[in-house]
TORKEDREN-379242 format. One record per residue: residue in three letters; x, y, z of N, C-alpha, C in turn; residue number from 1. Coordinates in Angstrom, 2 decimals, padded with zeros to 5 digits. Layout:
# TORKEDREN-379242
('ALA' (X Y Z) (X Y Z) (X Y Z) NUM)
...
This chain:
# TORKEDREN-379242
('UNK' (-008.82 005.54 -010.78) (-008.45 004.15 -010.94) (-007.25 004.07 -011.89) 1)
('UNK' (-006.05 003.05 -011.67) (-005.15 003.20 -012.15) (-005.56 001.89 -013.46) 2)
('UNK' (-005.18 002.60 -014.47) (-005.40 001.60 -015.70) (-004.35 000.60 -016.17) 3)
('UNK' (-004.67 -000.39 -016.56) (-003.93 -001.32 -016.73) (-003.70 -000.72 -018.41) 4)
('UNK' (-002.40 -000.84 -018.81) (-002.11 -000.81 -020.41) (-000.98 -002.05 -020.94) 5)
('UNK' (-000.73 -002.14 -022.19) (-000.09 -003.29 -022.50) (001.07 -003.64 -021.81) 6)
('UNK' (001.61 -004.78 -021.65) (002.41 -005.35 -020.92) (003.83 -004.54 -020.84) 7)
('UNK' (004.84 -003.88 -019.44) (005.93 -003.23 -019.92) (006.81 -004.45 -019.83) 8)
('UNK' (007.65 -003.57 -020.60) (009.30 -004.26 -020.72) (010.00 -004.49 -019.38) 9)
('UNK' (010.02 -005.35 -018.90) (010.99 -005.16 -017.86) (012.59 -004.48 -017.94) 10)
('UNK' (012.64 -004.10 -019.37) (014.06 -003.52 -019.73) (014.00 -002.40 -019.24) 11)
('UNK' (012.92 -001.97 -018.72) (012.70 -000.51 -018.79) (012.87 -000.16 -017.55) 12)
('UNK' (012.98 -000.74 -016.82) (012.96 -000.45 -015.43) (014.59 -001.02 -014.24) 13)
('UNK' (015.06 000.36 -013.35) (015.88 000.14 -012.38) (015.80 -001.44 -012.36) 14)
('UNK' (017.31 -002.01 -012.61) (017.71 -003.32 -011.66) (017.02 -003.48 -010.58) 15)
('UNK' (017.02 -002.45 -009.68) (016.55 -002.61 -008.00) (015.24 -003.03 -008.00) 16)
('UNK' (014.23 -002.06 -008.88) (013.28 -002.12 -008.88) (012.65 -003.46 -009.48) 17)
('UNK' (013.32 -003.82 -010.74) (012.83 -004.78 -011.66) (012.91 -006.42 -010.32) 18)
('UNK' (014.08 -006.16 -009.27) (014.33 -007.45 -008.07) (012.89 -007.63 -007.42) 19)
('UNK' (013.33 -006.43 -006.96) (011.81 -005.51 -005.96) (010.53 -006.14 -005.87) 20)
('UNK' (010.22 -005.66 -007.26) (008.46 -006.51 -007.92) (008.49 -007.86 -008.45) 21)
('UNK' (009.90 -008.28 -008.64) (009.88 -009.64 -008.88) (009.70 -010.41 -007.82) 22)
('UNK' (010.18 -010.20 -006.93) (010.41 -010.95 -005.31) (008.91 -010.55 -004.85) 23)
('UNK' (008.17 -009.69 -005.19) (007.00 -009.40 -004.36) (005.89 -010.02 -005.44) 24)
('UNK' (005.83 -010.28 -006.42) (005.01 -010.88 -007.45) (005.19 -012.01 -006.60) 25)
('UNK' (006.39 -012.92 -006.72) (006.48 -014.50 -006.27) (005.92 -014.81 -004.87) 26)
('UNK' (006.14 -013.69 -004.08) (005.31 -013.80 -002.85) (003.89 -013.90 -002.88) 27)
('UNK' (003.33 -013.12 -003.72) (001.60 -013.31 -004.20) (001.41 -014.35 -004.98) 28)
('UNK' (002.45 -014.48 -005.86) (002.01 -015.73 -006.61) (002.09 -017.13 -006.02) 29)
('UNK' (001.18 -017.30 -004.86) (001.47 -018.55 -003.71) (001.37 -019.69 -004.52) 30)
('UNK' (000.57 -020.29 -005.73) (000.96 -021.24 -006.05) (001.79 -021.58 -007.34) 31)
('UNK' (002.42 -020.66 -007.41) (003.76 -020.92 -008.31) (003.46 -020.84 -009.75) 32)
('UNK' (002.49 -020.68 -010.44) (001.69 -020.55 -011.88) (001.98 -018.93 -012.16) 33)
('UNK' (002.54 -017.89 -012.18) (002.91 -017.22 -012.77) (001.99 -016.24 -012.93) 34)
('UNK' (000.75 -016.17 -012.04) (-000.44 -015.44 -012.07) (-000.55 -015.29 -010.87) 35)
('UNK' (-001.32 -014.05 -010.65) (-001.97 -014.18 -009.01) (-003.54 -013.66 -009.49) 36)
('UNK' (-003.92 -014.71 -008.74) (-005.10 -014.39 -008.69) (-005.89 -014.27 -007.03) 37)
('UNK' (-007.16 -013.88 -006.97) (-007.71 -013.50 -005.84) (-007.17 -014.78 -004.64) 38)
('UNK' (-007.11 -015.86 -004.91) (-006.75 -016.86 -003.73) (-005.64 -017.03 -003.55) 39)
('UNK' (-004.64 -016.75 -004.60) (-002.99 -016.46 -004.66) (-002.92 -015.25 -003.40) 40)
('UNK' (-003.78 -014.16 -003.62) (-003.64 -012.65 -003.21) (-004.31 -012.55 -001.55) 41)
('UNK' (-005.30 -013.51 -001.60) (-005.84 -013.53 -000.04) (-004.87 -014.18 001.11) 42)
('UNK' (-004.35 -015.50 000.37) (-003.90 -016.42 001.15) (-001.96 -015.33 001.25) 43)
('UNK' (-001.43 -015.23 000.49) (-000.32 -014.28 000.55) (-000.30 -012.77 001.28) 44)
('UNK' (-001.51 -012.49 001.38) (-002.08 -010.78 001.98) (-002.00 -010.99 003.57) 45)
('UNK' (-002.56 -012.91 004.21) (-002.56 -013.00 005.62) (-001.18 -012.71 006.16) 46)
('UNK' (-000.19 -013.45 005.47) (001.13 -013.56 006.22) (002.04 -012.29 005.55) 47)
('UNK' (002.23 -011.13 004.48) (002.46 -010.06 004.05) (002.27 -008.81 004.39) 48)
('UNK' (000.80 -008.72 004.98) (-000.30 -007.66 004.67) (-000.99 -008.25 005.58) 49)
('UNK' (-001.15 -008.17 006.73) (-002.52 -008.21 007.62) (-003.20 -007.66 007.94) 50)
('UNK' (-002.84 -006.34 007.62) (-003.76 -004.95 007.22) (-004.74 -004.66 006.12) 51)
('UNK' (-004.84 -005.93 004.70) (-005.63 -005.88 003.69) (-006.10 -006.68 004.15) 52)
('UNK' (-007.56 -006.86 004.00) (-008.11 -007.67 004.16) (-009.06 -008.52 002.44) 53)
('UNK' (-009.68 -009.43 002.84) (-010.10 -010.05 000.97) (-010.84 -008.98 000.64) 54)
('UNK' (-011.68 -007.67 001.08) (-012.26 -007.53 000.44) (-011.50 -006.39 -000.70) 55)
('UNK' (-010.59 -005.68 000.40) (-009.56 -005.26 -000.21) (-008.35 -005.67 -001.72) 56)
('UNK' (-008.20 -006.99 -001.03) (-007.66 -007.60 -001.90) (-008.71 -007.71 -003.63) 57)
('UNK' (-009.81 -007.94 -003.70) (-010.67 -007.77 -004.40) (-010.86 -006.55 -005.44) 58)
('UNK' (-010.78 -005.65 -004.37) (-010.45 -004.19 -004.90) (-009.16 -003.93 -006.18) 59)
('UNK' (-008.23 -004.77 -005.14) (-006.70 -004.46 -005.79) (-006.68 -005.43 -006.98) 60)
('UNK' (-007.32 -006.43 -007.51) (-007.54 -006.86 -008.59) (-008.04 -006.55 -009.51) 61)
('UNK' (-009.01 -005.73 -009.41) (-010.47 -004.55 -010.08) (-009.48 -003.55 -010.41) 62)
('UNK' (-008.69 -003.07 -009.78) (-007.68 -001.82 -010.30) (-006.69 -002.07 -010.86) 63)
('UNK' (-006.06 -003.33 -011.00) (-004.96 -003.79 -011.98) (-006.24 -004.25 -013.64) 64)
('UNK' (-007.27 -004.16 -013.67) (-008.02 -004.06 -014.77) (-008.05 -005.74 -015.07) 65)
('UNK' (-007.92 -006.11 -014.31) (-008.21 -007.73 -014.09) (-009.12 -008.27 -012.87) 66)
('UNK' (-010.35 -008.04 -012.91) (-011.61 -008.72 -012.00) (-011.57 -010.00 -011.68) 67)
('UNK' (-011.20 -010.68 -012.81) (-011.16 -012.35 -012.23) (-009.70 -012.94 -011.89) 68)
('UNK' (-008.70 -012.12 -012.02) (-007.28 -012.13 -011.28) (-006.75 -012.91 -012.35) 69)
('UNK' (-006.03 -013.17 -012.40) (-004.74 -013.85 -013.32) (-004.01 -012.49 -013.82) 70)
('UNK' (-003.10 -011.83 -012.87) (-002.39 -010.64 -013.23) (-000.85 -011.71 -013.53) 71)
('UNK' (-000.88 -011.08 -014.83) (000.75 -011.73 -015.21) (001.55 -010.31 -014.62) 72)
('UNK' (002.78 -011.21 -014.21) (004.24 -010.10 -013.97) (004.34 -008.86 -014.49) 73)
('UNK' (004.21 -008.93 -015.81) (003.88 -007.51 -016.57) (003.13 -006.97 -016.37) 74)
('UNK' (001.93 -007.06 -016.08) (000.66 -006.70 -015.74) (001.21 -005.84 -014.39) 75)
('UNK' (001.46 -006.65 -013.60) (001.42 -006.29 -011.62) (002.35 -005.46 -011.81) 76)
('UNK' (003.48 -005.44 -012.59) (004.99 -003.91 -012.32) (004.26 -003.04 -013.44) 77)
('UNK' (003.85 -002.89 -013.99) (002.71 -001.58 -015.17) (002.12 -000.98 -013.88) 78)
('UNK' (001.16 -002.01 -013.32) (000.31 -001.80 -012.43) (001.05 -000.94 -010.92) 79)
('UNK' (001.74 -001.40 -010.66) (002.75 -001.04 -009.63) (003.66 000.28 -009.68) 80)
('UNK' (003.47 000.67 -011.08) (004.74 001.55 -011.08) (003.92 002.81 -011.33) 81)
('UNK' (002.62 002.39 -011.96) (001.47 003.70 -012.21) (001.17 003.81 -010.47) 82)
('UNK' (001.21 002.66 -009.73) (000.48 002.63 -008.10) (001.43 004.35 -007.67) 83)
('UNK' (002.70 003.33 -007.90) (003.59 004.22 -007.24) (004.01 005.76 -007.53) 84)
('UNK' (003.63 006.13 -008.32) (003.72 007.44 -009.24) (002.91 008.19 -008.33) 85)
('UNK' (001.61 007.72 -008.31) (000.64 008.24 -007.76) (000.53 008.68 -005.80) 86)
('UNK' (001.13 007.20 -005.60) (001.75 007.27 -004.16) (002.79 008.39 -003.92) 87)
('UNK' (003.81 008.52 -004.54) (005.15 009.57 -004.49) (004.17 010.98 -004.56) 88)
('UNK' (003.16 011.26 -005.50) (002.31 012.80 -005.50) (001.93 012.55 -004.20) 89)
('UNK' (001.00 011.96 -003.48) (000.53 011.87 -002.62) (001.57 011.75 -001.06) 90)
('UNK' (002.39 011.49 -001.40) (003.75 011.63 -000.37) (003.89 013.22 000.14) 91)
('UNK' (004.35 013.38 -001.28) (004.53 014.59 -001.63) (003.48 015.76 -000.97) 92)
('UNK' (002.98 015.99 -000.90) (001.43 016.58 -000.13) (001.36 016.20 001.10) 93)
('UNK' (001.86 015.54 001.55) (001.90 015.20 002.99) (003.41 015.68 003.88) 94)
('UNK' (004.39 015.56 002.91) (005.96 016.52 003.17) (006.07 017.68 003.00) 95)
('UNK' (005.55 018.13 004.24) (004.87 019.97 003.79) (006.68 020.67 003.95) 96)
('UNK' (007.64 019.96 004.87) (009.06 020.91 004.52) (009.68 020.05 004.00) 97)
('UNK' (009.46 019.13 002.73) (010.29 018.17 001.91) (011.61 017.85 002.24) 98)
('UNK' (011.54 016.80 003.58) (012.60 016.73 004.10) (012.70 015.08 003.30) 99)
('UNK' (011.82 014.64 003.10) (011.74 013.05 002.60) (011.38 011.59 003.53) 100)
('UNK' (010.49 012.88 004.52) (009.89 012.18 005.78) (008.67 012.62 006.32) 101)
('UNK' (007.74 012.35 007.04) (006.76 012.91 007.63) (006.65 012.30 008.75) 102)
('UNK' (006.63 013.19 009.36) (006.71 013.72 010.58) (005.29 013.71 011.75) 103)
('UNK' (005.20 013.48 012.37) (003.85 013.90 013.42) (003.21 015.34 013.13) 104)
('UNK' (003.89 016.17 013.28) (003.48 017.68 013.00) (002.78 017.72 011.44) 105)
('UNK' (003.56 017.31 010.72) (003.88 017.44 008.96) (002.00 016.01 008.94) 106)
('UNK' (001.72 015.12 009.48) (000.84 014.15 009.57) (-000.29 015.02 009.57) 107)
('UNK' (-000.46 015.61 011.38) (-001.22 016.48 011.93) (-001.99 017.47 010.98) 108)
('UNK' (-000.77 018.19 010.11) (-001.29 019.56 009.18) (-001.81 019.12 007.59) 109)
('UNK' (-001.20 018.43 007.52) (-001.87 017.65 005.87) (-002.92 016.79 006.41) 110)
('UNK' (-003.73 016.72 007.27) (-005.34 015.91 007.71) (-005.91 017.28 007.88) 111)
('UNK' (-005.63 018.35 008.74) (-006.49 019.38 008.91) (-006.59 020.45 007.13) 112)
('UNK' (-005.12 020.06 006.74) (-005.63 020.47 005.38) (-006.37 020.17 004.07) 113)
('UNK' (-006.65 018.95 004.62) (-007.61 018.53 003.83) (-008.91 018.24 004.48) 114)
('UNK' (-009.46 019.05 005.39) (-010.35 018.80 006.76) (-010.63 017.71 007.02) 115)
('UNK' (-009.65 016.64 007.21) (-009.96 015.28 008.33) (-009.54 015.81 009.82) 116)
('UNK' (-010.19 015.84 010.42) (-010.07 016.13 012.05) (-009.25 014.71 012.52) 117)
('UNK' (-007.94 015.03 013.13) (-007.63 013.45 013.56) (-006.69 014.31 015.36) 118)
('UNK' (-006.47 013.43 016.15) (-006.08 013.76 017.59) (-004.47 013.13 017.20) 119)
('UNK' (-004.39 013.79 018.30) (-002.33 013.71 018.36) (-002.40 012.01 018.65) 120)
('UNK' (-003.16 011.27 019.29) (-003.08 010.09 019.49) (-003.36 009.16 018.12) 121)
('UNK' (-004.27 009.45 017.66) (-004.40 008.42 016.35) (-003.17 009.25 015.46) 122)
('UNK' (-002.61 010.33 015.16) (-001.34 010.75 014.58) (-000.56 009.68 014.67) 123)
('UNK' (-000.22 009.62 016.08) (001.08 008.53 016.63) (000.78 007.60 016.51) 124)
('UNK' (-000.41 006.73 016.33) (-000.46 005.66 016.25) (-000.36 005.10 014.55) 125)
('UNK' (-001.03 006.09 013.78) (-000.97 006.16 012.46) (000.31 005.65 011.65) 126)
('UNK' (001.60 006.57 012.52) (002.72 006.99 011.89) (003.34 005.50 012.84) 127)
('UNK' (003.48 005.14 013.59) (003.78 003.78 014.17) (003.43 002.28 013.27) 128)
('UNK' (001.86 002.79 012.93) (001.69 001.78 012.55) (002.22 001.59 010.73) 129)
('UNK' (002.65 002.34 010.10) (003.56 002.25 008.85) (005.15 002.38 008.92) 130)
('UNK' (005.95 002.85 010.36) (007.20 003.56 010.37) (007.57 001.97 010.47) 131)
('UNK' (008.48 001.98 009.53) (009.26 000.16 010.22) (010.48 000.29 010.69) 132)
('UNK' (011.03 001.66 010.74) (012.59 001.49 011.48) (012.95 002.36 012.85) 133)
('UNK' (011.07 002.49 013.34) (010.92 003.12 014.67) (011.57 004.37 015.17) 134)
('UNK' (011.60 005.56 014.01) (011.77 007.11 014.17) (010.77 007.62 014.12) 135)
('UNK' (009.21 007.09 014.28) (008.69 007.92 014.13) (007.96 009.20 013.48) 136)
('UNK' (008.91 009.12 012.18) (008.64 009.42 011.00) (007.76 008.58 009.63) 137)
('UNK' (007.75 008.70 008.80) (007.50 007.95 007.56) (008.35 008.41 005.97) 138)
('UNK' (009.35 007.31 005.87) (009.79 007.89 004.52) (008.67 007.26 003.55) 139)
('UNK' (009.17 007.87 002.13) (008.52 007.63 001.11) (008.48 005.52 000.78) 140)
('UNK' (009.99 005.34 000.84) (009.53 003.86 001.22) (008.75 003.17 002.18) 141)
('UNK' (008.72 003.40 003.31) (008.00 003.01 004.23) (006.38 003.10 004.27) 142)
('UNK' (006.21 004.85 003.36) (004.55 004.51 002.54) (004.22 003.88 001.63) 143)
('UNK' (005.10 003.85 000.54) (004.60 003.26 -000.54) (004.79 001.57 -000.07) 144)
('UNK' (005.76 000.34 000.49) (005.64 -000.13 001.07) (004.21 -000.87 001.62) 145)
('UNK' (004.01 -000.05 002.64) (002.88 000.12 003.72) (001.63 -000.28 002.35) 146)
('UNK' (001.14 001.42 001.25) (000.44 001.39 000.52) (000.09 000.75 -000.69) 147)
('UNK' (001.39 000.09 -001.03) (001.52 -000.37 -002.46) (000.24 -001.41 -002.70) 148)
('UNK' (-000.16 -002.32 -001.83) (-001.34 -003.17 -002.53) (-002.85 -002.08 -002.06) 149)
('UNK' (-002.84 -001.41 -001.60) (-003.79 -000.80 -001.20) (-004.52 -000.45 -002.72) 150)
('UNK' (-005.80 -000.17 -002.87) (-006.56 -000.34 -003.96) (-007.36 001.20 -004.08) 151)
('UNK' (-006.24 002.33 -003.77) (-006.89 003.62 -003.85) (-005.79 004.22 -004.41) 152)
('UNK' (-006.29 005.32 -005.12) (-005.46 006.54 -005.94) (-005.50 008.05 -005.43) 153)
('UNK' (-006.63 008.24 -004.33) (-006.26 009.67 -004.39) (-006.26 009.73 -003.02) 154)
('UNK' (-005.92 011.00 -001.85) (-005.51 011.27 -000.62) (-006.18 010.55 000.43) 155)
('UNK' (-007.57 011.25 -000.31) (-008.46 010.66 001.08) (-009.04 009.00 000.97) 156)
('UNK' (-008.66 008.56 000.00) (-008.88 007.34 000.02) (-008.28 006.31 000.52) 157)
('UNK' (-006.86 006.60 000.16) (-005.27 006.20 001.26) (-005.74 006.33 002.37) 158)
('UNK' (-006.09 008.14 003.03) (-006.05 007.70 004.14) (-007.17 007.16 005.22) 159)
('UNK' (-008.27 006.76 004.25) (-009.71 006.27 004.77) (-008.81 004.87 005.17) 160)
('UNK' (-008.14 004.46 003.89) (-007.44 002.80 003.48) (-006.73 002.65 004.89) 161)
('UNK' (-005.74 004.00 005.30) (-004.68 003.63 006.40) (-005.56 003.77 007.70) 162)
('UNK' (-006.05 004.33 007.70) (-007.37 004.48 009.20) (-007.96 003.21 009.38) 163)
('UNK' (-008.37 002.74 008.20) (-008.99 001.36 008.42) (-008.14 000.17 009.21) 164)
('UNK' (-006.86 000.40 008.42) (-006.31 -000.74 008.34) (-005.57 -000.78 009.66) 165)
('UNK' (-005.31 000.16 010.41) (-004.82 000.50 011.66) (-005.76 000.35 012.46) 166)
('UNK' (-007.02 000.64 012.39) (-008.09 000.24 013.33) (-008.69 -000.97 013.73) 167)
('UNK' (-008.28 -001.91 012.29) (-008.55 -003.33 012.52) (-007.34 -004.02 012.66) 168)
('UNK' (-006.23 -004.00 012.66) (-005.43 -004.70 013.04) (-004.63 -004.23 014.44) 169)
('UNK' (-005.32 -003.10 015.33) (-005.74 -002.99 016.77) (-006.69 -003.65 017.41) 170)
('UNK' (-007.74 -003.96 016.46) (-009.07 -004.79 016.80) (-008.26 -006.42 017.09) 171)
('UNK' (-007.76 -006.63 016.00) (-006.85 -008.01 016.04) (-005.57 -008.57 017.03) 172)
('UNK' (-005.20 -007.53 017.37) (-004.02 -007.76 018.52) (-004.79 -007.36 020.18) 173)
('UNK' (-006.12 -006.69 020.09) (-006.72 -006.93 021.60) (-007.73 -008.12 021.75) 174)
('UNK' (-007.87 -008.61 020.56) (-009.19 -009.46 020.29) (-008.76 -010.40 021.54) 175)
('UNK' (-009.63 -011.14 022.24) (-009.78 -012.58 022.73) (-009.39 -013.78 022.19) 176)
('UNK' (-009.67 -013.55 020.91) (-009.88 -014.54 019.96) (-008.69 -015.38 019.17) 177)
('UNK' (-007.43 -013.76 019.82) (-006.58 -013.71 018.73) (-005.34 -015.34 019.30) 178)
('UNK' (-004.76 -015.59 018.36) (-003.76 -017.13 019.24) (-002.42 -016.33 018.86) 179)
């Protein structure tokens, strides 16, 4: 679990980055109070993230070390930048020829090396369902991205998180139900 510690400086951090989490805080922060909390985070997760679902979202509040939500700005980029640290190792382990991509093959061999049995078909669908500029690959943005609200820290939990979240938002685009 990633720990929440005292508030950082935003001085401390890349221009790019400091835009980055600002623009993505204001997106969670749906009603404009400078906090997000769980109904800020559900109602912002439908149209963002249709791959988290509340209970998830729940999760991701419990791991910013705030249960009843009111994550201030400082709080969520602390929180975000420990996320991401952790995400980049975990990248990393999955870029078995550190090209700064993963690959179908490179997917395939980091699941059997950590014995998840997965088929060339959920591979492709896996890597589809995070690739956003349709190569087929996955850069490190495009996971962390994909992972950043996700409410797990170590391999197999990501990829329990990405299995899930690909399986139900297949459930959601064949549903009957869906408008």
């Amino acid at each position: 679990m990633v720990q929440c510690h005292p508030p950082l400086e935003l001085e401390e951090l890349p221009k790019e980055d400091e835009e980055r989490l600002e623009k993505l805080f204001s997106k969670l922060d749906t009603d404009g109070n400078g906090k997000i909390d769980i109904h800020d985070l559900s109602v912002a997760l439908k149209e963002l993230a249709p791959h988290i679902n509340r209970s998830y979202a729940e999760k991701f509040l419990a791991t910013t070390g705030k249960d009843a939500g009111d994550v201030t700005l400082s709080e969520f980029i602390h929180y975000v930048r420990e996320h991401e640290k952790n995400l980049r190792l975990q990248f990393s382990h999955l870029d078995k020829n550190k090209d700064g991509k993963v690959d179908l093959e490179e997917l395939i061999s980091a699941f059997a090396d950590l014995g998840i049995a997965i088929g060339r078909n959920e591979a492709t669908n896996l890597l589809k369902r995070m690739d956003q500029d349709g190569s087929l690959n996955i850069s490190y943005d495009e996971w962390r991205d994909y992972l950043l609200l996700a409410p797990a820290t170590d391999i197999h939990a990501l990829i329990s998180f990405w299995r899930h979240s690909t399986a139900s938002v297949k459930k959601k685009e064949h549903s009957p139900y869906r408008r």
